[in-house]
C-alpha positions as a LaTeX table, in Angstrom:
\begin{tabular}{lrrr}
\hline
Residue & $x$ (\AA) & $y$ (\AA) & $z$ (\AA) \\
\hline
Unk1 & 28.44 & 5.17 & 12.10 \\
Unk2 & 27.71 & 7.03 & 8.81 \\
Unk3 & 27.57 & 3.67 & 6.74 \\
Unk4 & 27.19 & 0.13 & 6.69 \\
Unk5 & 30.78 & $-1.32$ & 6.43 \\
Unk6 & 31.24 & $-2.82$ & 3.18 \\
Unk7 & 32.01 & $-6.21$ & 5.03 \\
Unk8 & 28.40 & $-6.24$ & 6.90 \\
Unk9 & 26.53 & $-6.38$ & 3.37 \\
Unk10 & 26.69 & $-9.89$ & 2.61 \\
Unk11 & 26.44 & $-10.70$ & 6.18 \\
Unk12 & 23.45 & $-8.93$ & 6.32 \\
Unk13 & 21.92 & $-10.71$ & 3.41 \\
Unk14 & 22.97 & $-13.96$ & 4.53 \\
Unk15 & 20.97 & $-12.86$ & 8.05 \\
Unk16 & 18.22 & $-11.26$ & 6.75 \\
Unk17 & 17.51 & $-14.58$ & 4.14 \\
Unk18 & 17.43 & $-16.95$ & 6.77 \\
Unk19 & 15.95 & $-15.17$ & 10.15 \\
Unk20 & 12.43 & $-16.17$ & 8.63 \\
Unk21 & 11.60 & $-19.14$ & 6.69 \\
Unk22 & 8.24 & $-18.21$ & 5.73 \\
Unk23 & 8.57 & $-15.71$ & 2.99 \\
Unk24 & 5.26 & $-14.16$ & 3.83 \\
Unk25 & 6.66 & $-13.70$ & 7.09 \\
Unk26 & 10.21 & $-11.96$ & 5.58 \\
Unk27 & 8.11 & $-9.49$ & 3.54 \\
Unk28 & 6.00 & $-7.98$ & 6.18 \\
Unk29 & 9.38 & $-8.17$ & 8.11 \\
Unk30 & 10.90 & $-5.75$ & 5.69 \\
Unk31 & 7.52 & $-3.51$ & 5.18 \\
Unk32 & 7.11 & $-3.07$ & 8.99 \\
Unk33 & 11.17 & $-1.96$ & 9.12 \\
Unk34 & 11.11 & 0.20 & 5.44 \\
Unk35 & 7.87 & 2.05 & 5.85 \\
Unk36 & 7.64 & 1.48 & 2.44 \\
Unk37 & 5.01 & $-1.51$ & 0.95 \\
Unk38 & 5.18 & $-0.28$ & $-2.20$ \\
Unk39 & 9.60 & $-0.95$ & $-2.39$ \\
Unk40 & 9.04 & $-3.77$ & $-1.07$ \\
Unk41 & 6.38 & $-5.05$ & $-3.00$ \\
Unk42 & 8.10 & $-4.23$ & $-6.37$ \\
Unk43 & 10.59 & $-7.46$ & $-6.24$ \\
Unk44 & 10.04 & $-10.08$ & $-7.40$ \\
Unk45 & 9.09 & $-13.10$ & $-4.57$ \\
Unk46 & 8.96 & $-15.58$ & $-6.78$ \\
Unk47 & 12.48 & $-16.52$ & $-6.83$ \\
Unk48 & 14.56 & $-17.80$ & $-4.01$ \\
Unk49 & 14.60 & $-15.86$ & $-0.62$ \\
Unk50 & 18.03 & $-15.21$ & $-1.16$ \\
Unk51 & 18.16 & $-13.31$ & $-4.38$ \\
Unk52 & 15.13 & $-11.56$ & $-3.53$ \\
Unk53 & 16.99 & $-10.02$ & $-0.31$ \\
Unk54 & 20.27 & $-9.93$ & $-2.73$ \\
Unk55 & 18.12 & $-7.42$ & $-4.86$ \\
Unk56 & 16.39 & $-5.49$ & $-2.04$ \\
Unk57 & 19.99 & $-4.58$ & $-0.56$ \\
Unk58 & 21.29 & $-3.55$ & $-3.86$ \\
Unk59 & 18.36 & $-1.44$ & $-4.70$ \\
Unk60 & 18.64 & 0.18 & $-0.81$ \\
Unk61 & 22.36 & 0.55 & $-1.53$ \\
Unk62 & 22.19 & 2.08 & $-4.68$ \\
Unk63 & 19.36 & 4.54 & $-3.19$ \\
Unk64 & 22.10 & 5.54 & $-1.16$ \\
Unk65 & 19.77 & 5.05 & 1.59 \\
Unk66 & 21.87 & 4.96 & 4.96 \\
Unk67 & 19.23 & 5.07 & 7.33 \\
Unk68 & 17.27 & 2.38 & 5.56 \\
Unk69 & 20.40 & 0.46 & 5.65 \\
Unk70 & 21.55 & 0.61 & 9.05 \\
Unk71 & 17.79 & 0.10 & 10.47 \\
Unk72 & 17.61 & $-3.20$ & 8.77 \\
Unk73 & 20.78 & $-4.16$ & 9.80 \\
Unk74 & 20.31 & $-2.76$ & 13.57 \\
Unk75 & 16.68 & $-4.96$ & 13.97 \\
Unk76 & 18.03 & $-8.17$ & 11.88 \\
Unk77 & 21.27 & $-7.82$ & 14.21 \\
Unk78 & 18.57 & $-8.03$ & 17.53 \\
Unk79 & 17.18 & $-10.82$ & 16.49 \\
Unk80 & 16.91 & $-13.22$ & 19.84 \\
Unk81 & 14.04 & $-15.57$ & 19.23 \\
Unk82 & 14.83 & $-18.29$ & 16.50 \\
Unk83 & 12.09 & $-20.45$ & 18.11 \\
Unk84 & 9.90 & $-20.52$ & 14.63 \\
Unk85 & 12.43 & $-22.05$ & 12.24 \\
Unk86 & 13.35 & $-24.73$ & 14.96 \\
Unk87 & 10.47 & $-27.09$ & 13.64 \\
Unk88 & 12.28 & $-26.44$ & 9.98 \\
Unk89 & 15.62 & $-27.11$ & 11.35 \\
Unk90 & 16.76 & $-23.85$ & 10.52 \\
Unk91 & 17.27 & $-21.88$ & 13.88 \\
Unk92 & 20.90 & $-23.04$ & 14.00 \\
Unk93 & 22.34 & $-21.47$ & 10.90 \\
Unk94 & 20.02 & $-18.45$ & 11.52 \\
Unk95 & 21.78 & $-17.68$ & 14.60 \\
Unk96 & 24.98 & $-17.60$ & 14.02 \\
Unk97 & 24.30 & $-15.82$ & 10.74 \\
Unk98 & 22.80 & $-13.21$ & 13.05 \\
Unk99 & 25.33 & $-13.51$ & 15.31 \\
Unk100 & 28.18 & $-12.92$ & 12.44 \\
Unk101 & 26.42 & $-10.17$ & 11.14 \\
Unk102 & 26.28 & $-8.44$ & 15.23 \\
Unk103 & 29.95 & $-9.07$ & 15.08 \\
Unk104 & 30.52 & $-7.07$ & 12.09 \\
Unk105 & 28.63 & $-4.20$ & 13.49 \\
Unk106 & 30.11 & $-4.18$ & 16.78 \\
Unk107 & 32.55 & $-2.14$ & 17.05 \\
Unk108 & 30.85 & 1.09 & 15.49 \\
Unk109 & 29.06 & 1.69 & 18.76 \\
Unk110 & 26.24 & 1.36 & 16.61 \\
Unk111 & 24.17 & $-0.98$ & 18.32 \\
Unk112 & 25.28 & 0.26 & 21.79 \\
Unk113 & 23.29 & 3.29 & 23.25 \\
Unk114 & 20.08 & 2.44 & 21.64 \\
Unk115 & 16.63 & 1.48 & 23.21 \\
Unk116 & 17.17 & $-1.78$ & 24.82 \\
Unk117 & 16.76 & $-4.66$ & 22.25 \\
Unk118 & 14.23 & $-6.94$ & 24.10 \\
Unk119 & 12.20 & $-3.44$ & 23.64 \\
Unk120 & 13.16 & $-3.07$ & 20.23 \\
Unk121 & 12.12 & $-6.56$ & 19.22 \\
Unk122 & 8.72 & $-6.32$ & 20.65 \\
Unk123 & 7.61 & $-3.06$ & 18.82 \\
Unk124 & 8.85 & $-5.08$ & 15.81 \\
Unk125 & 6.76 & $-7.98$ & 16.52 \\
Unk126 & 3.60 & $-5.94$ & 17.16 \\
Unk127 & 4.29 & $-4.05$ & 13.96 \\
Unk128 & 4.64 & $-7.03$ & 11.92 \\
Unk129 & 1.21 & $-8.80$ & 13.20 \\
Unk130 & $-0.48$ & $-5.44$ & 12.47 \\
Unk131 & 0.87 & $-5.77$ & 9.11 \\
Unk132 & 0.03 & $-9.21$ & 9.27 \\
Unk133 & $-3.67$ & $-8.46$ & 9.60 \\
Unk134 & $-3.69$ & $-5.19$ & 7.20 \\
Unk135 & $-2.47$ & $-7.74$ & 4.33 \\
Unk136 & $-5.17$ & $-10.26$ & 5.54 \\
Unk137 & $-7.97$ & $-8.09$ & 5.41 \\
Unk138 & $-6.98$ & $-6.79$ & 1.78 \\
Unk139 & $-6.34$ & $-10.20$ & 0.53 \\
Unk140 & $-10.20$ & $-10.87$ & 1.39 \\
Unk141 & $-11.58$ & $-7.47$ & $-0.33$ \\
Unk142 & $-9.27$ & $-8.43$ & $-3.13$ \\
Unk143 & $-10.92$ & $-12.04$ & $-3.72$ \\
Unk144 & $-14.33$ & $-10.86$ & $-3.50$ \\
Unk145 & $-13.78$ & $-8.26$ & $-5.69$ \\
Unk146 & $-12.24$ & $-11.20$ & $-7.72$ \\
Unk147 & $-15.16$ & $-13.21$ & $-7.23$ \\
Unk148 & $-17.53$ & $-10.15$ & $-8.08$ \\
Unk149 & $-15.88$ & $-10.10$ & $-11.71$ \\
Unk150 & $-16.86$ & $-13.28$ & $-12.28$ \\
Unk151 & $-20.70$ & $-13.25$ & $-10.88$ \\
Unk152 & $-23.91$ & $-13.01$ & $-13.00$ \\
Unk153 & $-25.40$ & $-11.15$ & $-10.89$ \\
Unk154 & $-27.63$ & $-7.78$ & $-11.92$ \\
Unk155 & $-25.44$ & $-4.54$ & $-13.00$ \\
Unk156 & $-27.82$ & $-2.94$ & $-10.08$ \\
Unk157 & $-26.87$ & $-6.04$ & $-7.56$ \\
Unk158 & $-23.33$ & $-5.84$ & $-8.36$ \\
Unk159 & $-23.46$ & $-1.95$ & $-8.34$ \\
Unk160 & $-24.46$ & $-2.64$ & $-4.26$ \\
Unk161 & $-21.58$ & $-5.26$ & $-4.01$ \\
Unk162 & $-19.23$ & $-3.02$ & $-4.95$ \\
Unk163 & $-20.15$ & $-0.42$ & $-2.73$ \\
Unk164 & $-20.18$ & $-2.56$ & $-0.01$ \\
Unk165 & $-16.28$ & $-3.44$ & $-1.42$ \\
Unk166 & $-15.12$ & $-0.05$ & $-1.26$ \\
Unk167 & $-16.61$ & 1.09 & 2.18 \\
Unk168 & $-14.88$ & $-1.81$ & 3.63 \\
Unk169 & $-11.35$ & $-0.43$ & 1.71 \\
Unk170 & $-12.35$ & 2.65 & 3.16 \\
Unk171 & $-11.92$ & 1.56 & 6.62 \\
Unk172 & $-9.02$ & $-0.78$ & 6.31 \\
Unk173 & $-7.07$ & 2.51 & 4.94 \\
Unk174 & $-9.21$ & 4.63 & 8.07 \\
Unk175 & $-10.98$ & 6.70 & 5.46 \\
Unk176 & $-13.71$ & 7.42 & 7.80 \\
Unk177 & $-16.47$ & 6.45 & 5.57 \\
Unk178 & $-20.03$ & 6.59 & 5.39 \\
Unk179 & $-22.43$ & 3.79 & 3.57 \\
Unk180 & $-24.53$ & 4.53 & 0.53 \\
Unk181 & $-27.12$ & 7.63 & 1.92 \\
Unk182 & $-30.29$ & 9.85 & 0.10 \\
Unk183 & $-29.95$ & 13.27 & 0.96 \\
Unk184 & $-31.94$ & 16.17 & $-0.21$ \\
Unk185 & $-33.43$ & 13.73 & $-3.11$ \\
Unk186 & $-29.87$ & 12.35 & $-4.27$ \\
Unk187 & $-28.22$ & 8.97 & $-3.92$ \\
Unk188 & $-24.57$ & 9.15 & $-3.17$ \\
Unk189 & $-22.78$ & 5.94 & $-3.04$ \\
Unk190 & $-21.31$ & 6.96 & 0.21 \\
Unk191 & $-18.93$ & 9.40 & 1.33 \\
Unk192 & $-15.01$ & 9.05 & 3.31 \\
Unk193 & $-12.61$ & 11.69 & 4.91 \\
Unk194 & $-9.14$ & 11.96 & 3.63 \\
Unk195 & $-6.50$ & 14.78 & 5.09 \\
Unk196 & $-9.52$ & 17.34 & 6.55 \\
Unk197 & $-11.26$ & 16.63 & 3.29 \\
Unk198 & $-14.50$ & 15.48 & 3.05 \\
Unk199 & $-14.87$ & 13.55 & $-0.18$ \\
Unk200 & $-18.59$ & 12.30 & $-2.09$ \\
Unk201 & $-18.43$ & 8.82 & $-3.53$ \\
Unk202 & $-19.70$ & 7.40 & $-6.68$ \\
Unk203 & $-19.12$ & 3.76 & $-8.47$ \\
Unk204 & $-20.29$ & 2.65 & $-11.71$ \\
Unk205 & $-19.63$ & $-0.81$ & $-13.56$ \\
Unk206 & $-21.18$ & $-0.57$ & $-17.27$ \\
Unk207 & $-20.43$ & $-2.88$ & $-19.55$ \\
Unk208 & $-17.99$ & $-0.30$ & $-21.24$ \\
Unk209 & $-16.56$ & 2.62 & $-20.24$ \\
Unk210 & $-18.55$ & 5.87 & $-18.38$ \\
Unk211 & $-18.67$ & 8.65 & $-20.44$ \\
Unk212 & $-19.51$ & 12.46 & $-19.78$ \\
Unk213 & $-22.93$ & 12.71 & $-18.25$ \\
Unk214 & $-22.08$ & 10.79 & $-15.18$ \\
Unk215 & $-18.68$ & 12.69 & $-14.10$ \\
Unk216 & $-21.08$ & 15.94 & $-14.67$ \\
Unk217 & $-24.27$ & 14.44 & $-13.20$ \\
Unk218 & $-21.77$ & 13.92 & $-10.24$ \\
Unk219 & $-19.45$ & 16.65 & $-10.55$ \\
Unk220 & $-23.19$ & 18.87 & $-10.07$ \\
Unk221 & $-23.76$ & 16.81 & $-6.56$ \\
Unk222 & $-20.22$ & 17.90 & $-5.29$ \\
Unk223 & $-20.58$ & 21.60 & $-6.10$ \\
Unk224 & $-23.55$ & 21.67 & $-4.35$ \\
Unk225 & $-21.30$ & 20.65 & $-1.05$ \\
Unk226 & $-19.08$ & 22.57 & 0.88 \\
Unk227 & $-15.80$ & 24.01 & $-0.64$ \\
Unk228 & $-14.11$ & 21.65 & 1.74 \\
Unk229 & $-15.68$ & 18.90 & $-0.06$ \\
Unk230 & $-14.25$ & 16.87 & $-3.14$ \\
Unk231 & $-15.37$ & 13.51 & $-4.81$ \\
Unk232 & $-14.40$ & 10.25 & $-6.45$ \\
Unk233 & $-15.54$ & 8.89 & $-9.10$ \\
Unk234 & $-14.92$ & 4.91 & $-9.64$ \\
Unk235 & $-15.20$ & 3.21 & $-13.28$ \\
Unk236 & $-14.56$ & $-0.49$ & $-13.43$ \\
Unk237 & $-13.97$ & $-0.26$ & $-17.10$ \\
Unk238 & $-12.94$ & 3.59 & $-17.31$ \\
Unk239 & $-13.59$ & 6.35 & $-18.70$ \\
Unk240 & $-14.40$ & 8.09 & $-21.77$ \\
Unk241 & $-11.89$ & 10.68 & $-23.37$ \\
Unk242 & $-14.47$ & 13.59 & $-22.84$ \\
Unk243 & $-15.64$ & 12.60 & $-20.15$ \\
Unk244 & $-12.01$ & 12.98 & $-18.39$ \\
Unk245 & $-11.99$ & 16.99 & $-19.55$ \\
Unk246 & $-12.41$ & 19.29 & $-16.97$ \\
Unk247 & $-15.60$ & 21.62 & $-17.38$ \\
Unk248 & $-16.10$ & 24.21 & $-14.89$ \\
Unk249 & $-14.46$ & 27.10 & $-12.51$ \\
Unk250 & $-11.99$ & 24.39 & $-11.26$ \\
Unk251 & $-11.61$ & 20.55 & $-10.77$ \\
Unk252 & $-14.08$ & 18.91 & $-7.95$ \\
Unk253 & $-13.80$ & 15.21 & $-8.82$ \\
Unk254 & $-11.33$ & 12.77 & $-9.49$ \\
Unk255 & $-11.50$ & 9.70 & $-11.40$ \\
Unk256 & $-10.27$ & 6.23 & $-10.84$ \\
Unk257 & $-10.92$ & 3.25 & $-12.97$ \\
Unk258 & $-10.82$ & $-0.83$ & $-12.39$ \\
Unk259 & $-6.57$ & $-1.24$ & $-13.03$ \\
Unk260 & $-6.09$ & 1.43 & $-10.22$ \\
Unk261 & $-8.55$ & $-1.18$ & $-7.48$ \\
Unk262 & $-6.39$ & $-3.64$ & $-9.09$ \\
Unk263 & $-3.03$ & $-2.36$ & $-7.66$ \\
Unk264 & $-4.59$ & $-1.13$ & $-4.58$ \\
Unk265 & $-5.70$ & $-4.60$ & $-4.04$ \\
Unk266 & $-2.24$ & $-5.95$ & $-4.98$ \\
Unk267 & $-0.52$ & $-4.02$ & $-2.55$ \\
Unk268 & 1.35 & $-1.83$ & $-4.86$ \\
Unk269 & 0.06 & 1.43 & $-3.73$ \\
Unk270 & $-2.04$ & 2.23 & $-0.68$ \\
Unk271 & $-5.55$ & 3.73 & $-1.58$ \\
Unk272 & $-5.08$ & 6.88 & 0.33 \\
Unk273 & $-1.10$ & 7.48 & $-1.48$ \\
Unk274 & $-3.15$ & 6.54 & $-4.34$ \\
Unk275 & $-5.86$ & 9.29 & $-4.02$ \\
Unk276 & $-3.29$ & 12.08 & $-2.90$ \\
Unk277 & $-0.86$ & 11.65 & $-5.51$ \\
Unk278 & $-4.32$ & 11.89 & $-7.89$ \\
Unk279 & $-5.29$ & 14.80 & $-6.18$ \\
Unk280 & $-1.87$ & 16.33 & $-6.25$ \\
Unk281 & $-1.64$ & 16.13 & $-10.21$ \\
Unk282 & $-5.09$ & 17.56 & $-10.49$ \\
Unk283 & $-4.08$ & 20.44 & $-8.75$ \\
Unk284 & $-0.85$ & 20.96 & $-10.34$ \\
Unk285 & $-2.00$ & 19.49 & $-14.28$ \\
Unk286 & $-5.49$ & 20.35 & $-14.38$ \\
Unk287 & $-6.72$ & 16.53 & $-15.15$ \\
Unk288 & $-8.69$ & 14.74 & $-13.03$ \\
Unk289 & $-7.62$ & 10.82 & $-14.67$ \\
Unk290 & $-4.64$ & 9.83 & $-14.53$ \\
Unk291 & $-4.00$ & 6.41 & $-13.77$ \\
Unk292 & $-1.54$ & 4.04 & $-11.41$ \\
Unk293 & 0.57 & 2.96 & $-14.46$ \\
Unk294 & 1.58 & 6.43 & $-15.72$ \\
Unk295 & 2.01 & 7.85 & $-11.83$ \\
Unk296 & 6.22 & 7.61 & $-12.04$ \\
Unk297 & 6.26 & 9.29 & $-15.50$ \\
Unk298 & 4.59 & 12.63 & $-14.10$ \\
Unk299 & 7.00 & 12.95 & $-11.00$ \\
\hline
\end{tabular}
């Protein structure tokens, strides 16, 4: 099959509303199926189940997405175990909306000849928990960096909390990372691995934003690395506009600032997509800042 028949579409969002009544539980559904948290996440879950599948199969259709498509439709049509809705009185009407939807896709062959669907179900179900925990563990960085925010704690004290914060980002996005280290009579916050590259660390949170002398104080404990070595450089409240211009042979640092944690944290971008697609436009612009929000007007 080439395409979804045009009759399977609302069958498939009639399915794919109901097969989870949770709608925690439908989101990492459709992350673990997509590949893609950051679609996903871009809906709005506020309103009713329904519409909020409605909008995600419009926006897949209009993609012209096949593959997306007919994945969804394959795993919602595979669908076996309706044993978590029974206590909501659901299970019924999920079934046979599953069951309608199978139907439609029948005779395309598409269903037959694949990996068994028992099989299917249970990479599915491992995916999801995995997902499951991934969004757990980020929900807890993101309320203590929530929490931080709103401490009265020391700059220096919260300067360590924050490290601490980012380390642990670091390994929920396996970053590799090292803690805060003195080496050769320098601090470095600590130091991660991303794509063969080694990468310095550095965090500040000032009361306003950093300006010059830190990105070069830093910049000066990169250079003094390896080739293969970059760094980041994290301002809660930004940056500076000179302190974003590059000086030098070529760019060694990039810069990241408070909103940019924030939509890590949300889920709207993972931290290492976040730090490539940084990297990228440094090496293709020049600039080292450029921030989450202005990302899809460069590309």
């Amino acid at each position: 099959m080439t395409q979804l028949p045009s009759a399977a579409i609302p069958l498939l969002k009639n399915a794919l509303s109901q097969v989870y009544y949770f709608k925690d539980d439908l989101k990492d559904f459709l992350i673990a199926c997509l590949g893609d948290r950051r679609f996903v996440s871009s809906f709005d879950w506020d309103q009713y189940k329904r519409h909020t599948v409605s909008d995600i199969v419009n926006a897949l259709m209009e993609r012209k997405t096949v593959t997306a498509l007919l994945k969804l439709a394959q795993e919602v049509s595979g669908f076996t175990d309706f044993s978590h809705l029974a206590e909501h009185g659901q299970d019924q009407a999920a079934r046979q909306a599953v069951r309608k939807l199978s139907t439609a896709l029948q005779p395309t062959g598409e269903i037959r000849g694949q990996a068994p669907r028992n099989e299917r179900l249970r990479k599915l179900e491992e995916e999801r928990k995995r997902h499951q925990g991934f969004d757990k563990k980020l929900s807890d960085i993101k309320t203590r960096f929530l929490e931080l925010t709103n401490d009265s704690k020391s700059p220096q004290q919260r300067g360590k909390d924050l490290e601490e914060i980012m380390h642990d980002l670091f390994r929920l996005f396996v970053l590799e990372p090292r803690r805060p280290y003195r080496g050769r009579g320098e601090q470095v916050d600590g130091a991660f691995r991303l794509d063969e590259t080694e990468y310095l660390f550095e965090a500040k949170w000032h009361r306003g934003s950093i300006g010059p002398r830190y990105v070069r104080d830093f910049t000066q404990k990169v250079t003094q690395k390896l080739d293969n070595t970059l760094g980041l450089f994290l301002s809660i409240e930004g940056f500076t506009g000179n302190a974003t211009e590059v000086r030098g042979d070529r760019p060694k640092v990039i810069l990241m600032d408070g909103p940019d944690l924030m939509a890590v944290l949300e889920g709207l971008i993972g931290l290492d997509d976040l730090l490539r697609r940084k990297r990228r436009h440094a090496s293709q612009e020049g600039e080292i800042y450029i921030r989450y929000q202005d990302m899809d007007r460069t590309e």
